[in-house]
N, C-alpha and C positions, 0 to 999 in steps of 0.2 A: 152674273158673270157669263152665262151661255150666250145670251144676246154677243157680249163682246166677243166672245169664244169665235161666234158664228159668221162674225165680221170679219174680223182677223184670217177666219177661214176660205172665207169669199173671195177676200183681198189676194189672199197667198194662190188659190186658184186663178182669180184675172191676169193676174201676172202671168204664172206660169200658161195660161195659154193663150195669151195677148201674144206672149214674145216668142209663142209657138206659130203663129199666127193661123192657130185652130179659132180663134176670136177674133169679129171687129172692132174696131173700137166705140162705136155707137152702145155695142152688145154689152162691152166692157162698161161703160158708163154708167150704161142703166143698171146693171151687173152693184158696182160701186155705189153707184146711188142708193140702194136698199140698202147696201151694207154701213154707211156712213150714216143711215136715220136708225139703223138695230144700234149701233156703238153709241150714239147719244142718247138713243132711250136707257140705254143700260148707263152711262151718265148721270142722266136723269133720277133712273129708280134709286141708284144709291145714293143720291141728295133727300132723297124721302124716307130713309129709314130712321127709325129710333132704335136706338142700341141700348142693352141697358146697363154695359158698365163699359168701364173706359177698355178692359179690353178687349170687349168686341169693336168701342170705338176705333183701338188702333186697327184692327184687321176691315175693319169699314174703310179707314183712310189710307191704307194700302190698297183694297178693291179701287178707289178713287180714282190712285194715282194710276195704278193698271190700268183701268177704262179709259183714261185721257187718255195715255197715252195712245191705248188701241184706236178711239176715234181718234185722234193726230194721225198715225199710219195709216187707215184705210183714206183718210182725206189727201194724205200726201200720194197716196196711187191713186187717187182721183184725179188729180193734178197731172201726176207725172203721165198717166193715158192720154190726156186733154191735151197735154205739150204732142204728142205724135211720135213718140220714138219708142219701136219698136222694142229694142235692145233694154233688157233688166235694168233698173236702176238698184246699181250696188246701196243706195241709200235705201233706197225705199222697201228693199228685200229685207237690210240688215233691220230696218224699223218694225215690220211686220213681225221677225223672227223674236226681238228683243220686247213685243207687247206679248207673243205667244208662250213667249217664258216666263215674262211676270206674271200672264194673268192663271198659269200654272202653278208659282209659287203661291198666288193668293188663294188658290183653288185647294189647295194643302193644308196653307192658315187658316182657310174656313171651315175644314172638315178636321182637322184637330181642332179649333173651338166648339165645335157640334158635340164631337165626341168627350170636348172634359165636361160640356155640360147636359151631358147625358148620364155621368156617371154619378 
C-alpha cells in the first residue's frame, strides 16, 4: 500500500505545481511516469499474495480495488499533463483525493487485521 500511498502522493504534488507552473511539463511527465510504474507494482504485489483466510482475502481485495484505482488516477494525470492545460482538472484532483481515501481506509483494514491477529 506505500508504493500506491506514494503515487497518489506524487500525482497530487504534479498537479499542484504544474498548475502552479512552478513545474514543466516534460518534468511533470517524467514526475508521473515513476509514479504510474510504483502504483502498478503495488498492483502487482497484491496479485501475489497468499492470504490465509477469507478474511484477510476480503481486506486483500479491497487493497486491489484501492491500488486500481490509484493506478487509474495517477494515469489519468498523466494524460491530463500530456493534453497541455495548465488549469486543475476537477476530475483528475477529485480521483487522486478519492484513491487517497480509500487507500486510507484500507490502510485501517489492514492494521486492525494485524492487530486481531496478534492477539
Amino acid at each position: 500500500m506505500d508504493e500506491s500511498a506514494s503515487a497518489a502522493a506524487t500525482a497530487e504534488l504534479v498537479v499542484d505545481l504544474y498548475t502552479e507552473g512552478q513545474m514543466p511539463a516534460v518534468t511533470a511527465d517524467a514526475a508521473l511516469e515513476d509514479a504510474v510504474s510504483a502504483a502498478d507494482a503495488a498492483v502487482h504485489s497484491l496479485t501475489t499474495i497468499v492470504v490465509p483466510d477469507a478474511e484477510a482475502l476480503a481486506v486483500q481485495d479491497s487493497a486491489l480495488i484501492a491500488a486500481q484505482s490509484t493506478a487509474r488516477a495517477v494515469v489519468a494525470t498523466r494524460v491530463w499533463v500530456g493534453d497541455g492545460s495548465p488549469r486543475a482538472s476537477e476530475a483528475v484532483v477529485a480521483a487522486l483525493e478519492d484513491s487517497a481515501s480509500s487507500l486510507e481506509t484500507v490502510t485501517e483494514q489492514v492494521g486492525s487485521l494485524l492487530e486481531g491477529g496478534a492477539s
